[in-house]
N, CA, C and O atoms as a Tinker XYZ file with bonds, in Angstrom:
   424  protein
     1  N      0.813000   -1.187000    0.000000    73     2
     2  CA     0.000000    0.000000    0.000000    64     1     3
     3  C      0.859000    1.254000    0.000000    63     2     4     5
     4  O      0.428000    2.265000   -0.555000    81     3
     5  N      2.140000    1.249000    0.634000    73     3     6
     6  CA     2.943000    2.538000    0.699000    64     5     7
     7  C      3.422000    2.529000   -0.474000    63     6     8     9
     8  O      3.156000    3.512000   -1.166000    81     7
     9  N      4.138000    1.605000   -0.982000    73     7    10
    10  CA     4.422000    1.745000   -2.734000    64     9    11
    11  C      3.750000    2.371000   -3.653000    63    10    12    13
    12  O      4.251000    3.077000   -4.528000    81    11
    13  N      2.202000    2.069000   -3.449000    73    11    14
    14  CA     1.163000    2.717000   -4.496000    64    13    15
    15  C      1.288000    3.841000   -3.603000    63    14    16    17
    16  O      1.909000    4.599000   -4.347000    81    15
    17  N      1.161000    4.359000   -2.731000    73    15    18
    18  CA     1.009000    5.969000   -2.338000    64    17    19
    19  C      1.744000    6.368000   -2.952000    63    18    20    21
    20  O      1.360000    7.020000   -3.924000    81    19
    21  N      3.491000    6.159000   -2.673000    73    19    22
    22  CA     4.643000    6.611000   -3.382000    64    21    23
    23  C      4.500000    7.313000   -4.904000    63    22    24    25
    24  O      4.647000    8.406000   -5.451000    81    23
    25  N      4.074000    5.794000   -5.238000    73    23    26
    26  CA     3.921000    6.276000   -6.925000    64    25    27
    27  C      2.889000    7.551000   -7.380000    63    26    28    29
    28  O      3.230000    8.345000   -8.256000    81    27
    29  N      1.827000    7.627000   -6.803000    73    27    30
    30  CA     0.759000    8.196000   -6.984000    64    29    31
    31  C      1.412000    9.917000   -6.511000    63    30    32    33
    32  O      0.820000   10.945000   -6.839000    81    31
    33  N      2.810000    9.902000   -5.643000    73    31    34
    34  CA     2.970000   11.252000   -5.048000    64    33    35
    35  C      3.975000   11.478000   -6.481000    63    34    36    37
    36  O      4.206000   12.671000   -6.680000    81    35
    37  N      4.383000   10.860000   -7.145000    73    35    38
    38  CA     5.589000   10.935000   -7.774000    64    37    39
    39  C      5.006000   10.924000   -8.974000    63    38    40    41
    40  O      5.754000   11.294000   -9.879000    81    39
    41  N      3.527000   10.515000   -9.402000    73    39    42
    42  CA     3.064000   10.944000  -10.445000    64    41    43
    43  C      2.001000   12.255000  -10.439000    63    42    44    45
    44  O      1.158000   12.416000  -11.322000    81    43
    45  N      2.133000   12.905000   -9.620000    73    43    46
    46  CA     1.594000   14.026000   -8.683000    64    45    47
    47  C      2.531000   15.265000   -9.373000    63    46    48    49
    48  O      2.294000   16.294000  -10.006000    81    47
    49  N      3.770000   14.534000   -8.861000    73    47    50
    50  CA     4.760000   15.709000   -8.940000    64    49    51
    51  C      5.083000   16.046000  -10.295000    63    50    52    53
    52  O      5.051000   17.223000  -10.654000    81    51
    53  N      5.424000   15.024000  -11.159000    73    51    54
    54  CA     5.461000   14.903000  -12.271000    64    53    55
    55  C      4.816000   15.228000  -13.468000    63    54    56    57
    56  O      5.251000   15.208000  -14.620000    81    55
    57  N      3.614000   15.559000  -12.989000    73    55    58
    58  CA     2.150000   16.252000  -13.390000    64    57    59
    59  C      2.624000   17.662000  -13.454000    63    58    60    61
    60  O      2.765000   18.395000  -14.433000    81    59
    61  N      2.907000   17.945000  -11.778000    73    59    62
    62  CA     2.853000   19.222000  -11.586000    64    61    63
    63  C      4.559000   19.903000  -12.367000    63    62    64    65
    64  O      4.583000   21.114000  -12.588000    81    63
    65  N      5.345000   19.390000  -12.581000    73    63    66
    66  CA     6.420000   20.113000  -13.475000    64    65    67
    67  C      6.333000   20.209000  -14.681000    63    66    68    69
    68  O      6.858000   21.030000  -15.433000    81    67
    69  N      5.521000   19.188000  -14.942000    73    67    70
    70  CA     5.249000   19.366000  -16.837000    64    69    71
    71  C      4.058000   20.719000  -16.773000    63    70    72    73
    72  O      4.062000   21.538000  -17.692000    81    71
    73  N      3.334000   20.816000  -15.925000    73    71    74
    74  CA     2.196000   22.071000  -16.045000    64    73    75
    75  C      2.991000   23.491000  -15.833000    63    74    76    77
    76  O      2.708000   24.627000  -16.212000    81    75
    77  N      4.192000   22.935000  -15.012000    73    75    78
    78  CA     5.165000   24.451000  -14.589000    64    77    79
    79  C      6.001000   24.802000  -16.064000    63    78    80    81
    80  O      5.985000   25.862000  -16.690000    81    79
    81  N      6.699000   23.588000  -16.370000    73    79    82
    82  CA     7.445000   24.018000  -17.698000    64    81    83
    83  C      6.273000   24.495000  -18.538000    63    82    84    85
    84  O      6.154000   25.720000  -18.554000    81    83
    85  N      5.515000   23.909000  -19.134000    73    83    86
    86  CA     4.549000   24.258000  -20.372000    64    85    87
    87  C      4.213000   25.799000  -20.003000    63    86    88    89
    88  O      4.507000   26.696000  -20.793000    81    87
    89  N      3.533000   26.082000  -18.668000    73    87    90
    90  CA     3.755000   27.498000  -18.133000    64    89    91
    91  C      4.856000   28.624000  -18.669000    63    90    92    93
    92  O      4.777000   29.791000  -19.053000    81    91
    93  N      5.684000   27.872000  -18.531000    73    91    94
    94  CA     6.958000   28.752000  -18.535000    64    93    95
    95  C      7.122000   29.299000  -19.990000    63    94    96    97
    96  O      7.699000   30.351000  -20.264000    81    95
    97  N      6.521000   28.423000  -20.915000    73    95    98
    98  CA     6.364000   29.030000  -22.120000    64    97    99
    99  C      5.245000   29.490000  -22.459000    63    98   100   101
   100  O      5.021000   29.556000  -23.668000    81    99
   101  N      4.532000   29.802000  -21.802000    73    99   102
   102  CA     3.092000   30.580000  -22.127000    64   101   103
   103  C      3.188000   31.943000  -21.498000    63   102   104   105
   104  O      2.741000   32.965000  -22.020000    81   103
   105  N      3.897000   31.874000  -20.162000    73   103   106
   106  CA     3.574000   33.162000  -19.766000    64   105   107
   107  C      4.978000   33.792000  -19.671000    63   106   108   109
   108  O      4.989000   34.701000  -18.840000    81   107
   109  N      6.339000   33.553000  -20.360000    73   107   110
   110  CA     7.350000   34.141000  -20.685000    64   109   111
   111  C      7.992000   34.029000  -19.081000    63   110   112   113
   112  O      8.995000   34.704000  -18.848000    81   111
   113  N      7.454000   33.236000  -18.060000    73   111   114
   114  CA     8.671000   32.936000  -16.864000    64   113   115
   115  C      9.923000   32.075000  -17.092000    63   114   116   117
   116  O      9.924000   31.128000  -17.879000    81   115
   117  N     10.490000   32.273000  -16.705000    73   115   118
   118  CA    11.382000   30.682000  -16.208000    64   117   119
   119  C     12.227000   31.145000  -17.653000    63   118   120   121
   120  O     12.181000   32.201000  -18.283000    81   119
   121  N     13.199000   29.585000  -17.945000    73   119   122
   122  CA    14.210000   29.585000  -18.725000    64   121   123
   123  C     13.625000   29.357000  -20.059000    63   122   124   125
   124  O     14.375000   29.060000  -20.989000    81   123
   125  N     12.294000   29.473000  -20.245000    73   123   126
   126  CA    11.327000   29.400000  -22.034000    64   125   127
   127  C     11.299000   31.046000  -22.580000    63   126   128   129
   128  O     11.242000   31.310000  -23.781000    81   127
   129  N     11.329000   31.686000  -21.931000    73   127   130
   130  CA    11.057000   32.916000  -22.641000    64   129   131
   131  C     11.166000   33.926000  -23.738000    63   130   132   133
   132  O     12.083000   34.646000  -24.131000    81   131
   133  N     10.081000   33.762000  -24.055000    73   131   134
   134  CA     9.978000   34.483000  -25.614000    64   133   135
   135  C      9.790000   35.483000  -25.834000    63   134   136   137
   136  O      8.742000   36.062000  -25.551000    81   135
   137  N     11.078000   36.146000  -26.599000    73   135   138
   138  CA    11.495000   37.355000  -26.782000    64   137   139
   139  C     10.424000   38.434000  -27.881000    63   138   140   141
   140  O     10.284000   38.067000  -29.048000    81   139
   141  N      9.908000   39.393000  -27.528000    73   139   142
   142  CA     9.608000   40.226000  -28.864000    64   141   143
   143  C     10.478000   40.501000  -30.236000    63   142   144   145
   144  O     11.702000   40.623000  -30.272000    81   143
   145  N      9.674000   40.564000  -31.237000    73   143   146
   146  CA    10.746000   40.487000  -32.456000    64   145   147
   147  C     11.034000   42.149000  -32.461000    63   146   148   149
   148  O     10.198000   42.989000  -32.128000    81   147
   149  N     12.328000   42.414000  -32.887000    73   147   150
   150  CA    12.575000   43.682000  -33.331000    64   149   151
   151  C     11.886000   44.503000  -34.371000    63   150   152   153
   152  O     11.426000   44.066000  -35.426000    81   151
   153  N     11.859000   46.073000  -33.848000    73   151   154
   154  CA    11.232000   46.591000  -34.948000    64   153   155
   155  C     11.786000   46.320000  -36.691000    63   154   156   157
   156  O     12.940000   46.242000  -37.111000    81   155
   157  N     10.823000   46.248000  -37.246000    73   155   158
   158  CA    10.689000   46.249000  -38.768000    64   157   159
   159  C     11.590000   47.669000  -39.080000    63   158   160   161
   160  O     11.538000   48.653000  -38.342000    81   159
   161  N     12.371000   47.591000  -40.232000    73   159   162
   162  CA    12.920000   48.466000  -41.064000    64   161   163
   163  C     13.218000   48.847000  -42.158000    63   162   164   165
   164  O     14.235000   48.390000  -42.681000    81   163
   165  N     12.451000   49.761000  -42.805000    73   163   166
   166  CA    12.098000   49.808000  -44.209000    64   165   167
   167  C     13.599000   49.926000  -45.215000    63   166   168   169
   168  O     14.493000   50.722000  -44.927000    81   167
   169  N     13.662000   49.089000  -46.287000    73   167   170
   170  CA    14.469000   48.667000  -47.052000    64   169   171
   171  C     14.057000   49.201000  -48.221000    63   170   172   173
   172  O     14.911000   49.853000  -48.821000    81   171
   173  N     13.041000   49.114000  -48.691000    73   171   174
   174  CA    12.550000   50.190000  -49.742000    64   173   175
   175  C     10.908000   50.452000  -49.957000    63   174   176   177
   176  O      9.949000   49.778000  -49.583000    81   175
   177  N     10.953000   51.292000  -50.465000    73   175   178
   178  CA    11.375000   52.671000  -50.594000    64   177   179
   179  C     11.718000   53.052000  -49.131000    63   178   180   181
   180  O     11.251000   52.557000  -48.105000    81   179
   181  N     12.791000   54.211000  -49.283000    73   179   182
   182  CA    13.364000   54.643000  -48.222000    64   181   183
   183  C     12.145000   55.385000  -47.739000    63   182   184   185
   184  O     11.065000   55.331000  -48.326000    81   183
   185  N     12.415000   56.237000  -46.398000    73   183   186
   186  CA    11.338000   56.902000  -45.871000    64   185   187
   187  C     11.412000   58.228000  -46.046000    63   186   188   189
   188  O     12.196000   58.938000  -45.416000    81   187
   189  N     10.611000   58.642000  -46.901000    73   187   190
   190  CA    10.875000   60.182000  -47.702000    64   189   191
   191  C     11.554000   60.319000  -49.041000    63   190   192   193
   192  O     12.105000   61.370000  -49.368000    81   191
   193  N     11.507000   59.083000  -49.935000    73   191   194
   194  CA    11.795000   58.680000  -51.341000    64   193   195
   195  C     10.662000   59.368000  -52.373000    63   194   196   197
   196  O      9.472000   59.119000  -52.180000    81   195
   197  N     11.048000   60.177000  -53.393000    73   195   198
   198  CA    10.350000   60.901000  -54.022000    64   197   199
   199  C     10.298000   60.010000  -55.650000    63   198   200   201
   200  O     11.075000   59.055000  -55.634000    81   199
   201  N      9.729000   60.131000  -56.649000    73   199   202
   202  CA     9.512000   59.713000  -57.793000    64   201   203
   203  C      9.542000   58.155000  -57.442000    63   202   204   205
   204  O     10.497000   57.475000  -57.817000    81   203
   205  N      8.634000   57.676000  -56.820000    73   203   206
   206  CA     7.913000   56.084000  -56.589000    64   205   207
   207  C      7.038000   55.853000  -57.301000    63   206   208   209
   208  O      6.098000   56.629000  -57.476000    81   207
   209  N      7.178000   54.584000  -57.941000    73   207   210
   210  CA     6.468000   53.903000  -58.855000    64   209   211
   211  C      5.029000   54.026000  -57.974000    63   210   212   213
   212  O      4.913000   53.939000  -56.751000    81   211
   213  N      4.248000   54.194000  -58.715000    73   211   214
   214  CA     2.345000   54.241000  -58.705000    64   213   215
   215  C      2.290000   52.512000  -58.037000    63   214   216   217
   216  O      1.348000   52.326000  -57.267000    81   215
   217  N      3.203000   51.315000  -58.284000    73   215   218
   218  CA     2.441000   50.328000  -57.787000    64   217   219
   219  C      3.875000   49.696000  -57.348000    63   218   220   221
   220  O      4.445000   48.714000  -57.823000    81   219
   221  N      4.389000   50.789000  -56.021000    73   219   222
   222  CA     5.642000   50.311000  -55.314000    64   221   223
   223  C      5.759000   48.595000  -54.981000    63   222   224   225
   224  O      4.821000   47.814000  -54.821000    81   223
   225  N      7.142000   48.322000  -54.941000    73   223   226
   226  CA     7.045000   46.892000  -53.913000    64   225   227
   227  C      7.525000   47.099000  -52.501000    63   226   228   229
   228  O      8.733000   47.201000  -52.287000    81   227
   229  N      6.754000   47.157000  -51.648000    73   227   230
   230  CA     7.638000   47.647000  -50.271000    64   229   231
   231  C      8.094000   46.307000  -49.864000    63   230   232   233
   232  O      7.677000   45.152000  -49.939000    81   231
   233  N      9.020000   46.872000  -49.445000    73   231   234
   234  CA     9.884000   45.731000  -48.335000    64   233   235
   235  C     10.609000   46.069000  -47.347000    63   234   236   237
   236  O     10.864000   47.267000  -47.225000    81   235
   237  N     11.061000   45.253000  -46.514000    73   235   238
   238  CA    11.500000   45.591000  -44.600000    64   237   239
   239  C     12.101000   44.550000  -44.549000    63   238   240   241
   240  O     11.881000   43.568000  -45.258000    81   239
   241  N     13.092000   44.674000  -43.530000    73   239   242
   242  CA    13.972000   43.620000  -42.604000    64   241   243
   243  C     13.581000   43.659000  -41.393000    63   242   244   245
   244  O     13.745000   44.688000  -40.737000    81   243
   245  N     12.964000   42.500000  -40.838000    73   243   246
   246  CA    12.615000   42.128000  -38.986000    64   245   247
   247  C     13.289000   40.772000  -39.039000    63   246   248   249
   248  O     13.393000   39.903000  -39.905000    81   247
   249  N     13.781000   40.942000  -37.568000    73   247   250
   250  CA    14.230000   39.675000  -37.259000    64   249   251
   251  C     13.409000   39.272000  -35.614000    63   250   252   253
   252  O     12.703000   40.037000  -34.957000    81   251
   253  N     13.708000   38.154000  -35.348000    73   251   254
   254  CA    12.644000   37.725000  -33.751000    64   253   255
   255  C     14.288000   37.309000  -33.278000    63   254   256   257
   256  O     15.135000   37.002000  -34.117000    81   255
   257  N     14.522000   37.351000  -32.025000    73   255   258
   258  CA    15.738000   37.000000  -31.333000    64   257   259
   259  C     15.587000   35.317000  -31.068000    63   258   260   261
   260  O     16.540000   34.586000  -30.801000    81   259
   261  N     14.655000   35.026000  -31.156000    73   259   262
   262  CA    13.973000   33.459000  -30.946000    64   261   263
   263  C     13.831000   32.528000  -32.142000    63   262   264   265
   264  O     13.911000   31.299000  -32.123000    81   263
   265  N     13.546000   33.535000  -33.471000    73   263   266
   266  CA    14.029000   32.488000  -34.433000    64   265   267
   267  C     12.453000   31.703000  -34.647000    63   266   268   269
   268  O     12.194000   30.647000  -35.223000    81   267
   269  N     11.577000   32.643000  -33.963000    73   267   270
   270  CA     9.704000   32.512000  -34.494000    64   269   271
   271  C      9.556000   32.963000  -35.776000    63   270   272   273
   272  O     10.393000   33.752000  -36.213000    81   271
   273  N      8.657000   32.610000  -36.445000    73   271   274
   274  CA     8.103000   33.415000  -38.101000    64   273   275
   275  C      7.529000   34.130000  -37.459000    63   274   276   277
   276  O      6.900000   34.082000  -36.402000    81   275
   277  N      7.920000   35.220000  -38.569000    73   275   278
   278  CA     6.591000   36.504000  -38.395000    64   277   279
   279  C      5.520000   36.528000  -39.420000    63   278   280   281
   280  O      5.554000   35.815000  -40.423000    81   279
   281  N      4.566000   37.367000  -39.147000    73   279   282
   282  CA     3.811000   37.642000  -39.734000    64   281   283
   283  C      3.437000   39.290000  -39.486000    63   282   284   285
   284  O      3.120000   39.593000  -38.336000    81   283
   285  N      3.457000   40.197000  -40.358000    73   283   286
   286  CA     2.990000   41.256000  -40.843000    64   285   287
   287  C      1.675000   41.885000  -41.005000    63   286   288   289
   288  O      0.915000   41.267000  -41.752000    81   287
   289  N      1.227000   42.962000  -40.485000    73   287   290
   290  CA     0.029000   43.565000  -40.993000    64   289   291
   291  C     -0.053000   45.092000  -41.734000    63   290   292   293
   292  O     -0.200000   46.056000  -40.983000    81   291
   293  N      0.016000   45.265000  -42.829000    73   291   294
   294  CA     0.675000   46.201000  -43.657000    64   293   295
   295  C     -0.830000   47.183000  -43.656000    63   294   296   297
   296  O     -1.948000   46.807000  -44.008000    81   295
   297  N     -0.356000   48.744000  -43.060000    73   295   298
   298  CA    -1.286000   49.985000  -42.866000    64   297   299
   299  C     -0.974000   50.562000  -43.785000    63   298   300   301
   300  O      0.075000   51.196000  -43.667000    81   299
   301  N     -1.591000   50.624000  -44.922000    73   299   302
   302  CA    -1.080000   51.928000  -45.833000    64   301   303
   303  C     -2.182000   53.309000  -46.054000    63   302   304   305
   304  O     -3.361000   52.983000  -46.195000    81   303
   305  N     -1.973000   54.314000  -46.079000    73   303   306
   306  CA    -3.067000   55.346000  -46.642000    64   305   307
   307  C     -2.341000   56.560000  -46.411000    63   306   308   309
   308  O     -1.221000   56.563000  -45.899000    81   307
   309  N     -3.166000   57.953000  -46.904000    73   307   310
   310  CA    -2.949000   59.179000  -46.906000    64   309   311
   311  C     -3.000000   59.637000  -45.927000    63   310   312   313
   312  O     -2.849000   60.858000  -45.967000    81   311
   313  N     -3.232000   59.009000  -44.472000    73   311   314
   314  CA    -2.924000   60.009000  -43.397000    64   313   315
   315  C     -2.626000   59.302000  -42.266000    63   314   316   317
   316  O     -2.492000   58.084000  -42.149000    81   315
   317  N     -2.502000   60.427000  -41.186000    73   315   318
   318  CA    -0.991000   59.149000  -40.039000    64   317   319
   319  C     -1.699000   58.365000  -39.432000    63   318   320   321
   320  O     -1.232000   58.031000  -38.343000    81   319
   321  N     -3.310000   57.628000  -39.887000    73   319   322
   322  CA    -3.500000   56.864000  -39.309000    64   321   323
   323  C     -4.365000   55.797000  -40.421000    63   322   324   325
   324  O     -5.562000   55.524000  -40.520000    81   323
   325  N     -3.376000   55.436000  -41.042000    73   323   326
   326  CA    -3.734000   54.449000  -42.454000    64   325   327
   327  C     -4.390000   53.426000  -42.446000    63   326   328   329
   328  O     -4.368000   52.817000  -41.376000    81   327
   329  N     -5.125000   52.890000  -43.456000    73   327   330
   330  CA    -5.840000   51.339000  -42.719000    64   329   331
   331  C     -5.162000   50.137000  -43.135000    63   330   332   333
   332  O     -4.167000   50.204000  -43.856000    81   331
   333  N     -5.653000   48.996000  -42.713000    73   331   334
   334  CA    -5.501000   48.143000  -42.893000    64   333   335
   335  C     -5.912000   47.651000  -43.858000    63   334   336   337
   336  O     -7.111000   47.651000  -44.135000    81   335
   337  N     -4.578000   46.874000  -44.924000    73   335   338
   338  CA    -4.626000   46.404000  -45.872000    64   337   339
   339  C     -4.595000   44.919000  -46.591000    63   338   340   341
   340  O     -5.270000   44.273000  -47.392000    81   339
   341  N     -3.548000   44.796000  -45.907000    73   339   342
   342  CA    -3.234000   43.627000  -45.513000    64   341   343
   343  C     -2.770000   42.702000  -44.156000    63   342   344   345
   344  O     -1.941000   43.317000  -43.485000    81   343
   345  N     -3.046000   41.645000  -43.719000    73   343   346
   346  CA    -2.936000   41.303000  -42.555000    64   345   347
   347  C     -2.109000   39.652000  -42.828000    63   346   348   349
   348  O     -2.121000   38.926000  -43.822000    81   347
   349  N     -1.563000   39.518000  -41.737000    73   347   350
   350  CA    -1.104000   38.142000  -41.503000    64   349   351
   351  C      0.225000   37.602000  -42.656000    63   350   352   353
   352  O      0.876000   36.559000  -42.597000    81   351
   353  N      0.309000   38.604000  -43.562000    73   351   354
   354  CA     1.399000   38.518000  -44.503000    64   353   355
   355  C      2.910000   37.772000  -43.866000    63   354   356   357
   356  O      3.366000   37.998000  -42.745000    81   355
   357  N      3.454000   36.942000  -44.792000    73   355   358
   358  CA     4.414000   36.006000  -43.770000    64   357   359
   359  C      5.528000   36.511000  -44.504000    63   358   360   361
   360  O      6.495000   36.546000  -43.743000    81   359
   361  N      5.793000   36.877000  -45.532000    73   359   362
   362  CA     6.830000   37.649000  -46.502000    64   361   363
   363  C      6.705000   39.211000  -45.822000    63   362   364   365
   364  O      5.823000   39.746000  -45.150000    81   363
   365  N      8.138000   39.713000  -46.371000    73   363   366
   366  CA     8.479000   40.853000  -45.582000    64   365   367
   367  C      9.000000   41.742000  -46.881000    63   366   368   369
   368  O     10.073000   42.326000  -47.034000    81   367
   369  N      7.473000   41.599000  -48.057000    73   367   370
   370  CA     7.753000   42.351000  -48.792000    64   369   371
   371  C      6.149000   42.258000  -49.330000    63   370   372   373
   372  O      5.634000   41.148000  -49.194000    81   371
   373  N      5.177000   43.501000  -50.029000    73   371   374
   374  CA     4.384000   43.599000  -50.323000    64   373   375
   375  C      4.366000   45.053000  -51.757000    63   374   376   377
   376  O      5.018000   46.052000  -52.059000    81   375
   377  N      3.103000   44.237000  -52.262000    73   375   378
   378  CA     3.274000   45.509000  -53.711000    64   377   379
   379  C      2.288000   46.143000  -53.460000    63   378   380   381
   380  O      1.301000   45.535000  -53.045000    81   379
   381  N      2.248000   47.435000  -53.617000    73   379   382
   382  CA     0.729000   48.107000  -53.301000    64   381   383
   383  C      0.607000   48.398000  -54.539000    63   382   384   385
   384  O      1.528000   48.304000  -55.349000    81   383
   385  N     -1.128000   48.973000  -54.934000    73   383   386
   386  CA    -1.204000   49.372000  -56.108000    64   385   387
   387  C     -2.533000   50.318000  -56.297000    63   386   388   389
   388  O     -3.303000   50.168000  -55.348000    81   387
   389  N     -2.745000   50.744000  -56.743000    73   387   390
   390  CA    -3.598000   52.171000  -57.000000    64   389   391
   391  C     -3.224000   53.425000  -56.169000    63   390   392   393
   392  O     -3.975000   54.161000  -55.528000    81   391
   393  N     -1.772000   53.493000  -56.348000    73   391   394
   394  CA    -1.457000   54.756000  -55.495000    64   393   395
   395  C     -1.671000   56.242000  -56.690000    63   394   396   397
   396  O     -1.493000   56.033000  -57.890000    81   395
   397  N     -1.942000   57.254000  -56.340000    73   395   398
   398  CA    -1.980000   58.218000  -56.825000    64   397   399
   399  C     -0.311000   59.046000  -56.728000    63   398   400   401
   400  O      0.589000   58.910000  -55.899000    81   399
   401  N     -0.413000   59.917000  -57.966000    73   399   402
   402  CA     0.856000   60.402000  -58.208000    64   401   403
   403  C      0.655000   61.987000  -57.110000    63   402   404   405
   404  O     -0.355000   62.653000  -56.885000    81   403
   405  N      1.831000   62.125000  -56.710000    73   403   406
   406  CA     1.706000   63.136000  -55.703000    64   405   407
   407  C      1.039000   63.493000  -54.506000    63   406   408   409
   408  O      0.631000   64.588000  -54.119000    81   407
   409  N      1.000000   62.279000  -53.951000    73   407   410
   410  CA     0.579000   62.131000  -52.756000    64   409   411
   411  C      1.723000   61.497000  -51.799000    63   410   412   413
   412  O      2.739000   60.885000  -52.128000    81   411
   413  N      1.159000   61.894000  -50.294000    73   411   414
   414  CA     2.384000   61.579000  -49.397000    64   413   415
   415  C      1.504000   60.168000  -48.653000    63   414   416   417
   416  O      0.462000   60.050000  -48.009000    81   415
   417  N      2.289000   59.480000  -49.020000    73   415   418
   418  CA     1.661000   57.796000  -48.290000    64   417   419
   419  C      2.100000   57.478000  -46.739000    63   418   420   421
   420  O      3.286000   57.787000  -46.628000    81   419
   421  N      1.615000   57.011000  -45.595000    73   419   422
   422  CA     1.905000   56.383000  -44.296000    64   421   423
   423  C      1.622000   55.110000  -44.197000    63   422   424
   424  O      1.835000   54.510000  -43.144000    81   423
């Protein structure tokens, strides 16, 4: 009978460290922790590039310190608070298209 207690404390415990590790990567404690990816940085067009093609290809360099995929949600429009265009994009390059000539894009 003490044997089966034993086991039953030791599959108790064993329970309870696999729920602590798995933890540890959910809520960024302990030795799992997952880093935010660095800001994105525009590669082209530069920022304040004049005579841009009407149906640019933008592109950026991000990296994650962890070595996660990213995914992208690309805001484009005429004023500093642009909409949403595209979302969930896994490439770190996108073409826009129906831009107007002489306008300032965000």
């Amino acid at each position: 009978m003490k044997k089966l207690n034993k086991l039953w404390i030791y599959v108790i415990l064993l329970s309870l460290l696999l729920v602590l590790i798995s933890n540890c990567t959910l809520t960024g404690i302990g030795i799992f922790k997952n880093h935010p990816p660095e800001a994105p940085s525009a590669v082209e067009p530069k920022d304040g590039a004049t005579d841009v093609s009407l149906s640019p290809t933008l592109s950026w360099k991000a990296e994650d310190p962890d070595g996660d995929e990213l995914t992208y949600d690309i805001y484009l429009g005429e004023n500093n608070s642009p909409q949403l265009v595209r979302e969930n994009l896994k490439e770190s390059k996108y073409v826009a298209s129906c831009l107007k000539a002489g306008t300032i894009y965000y």
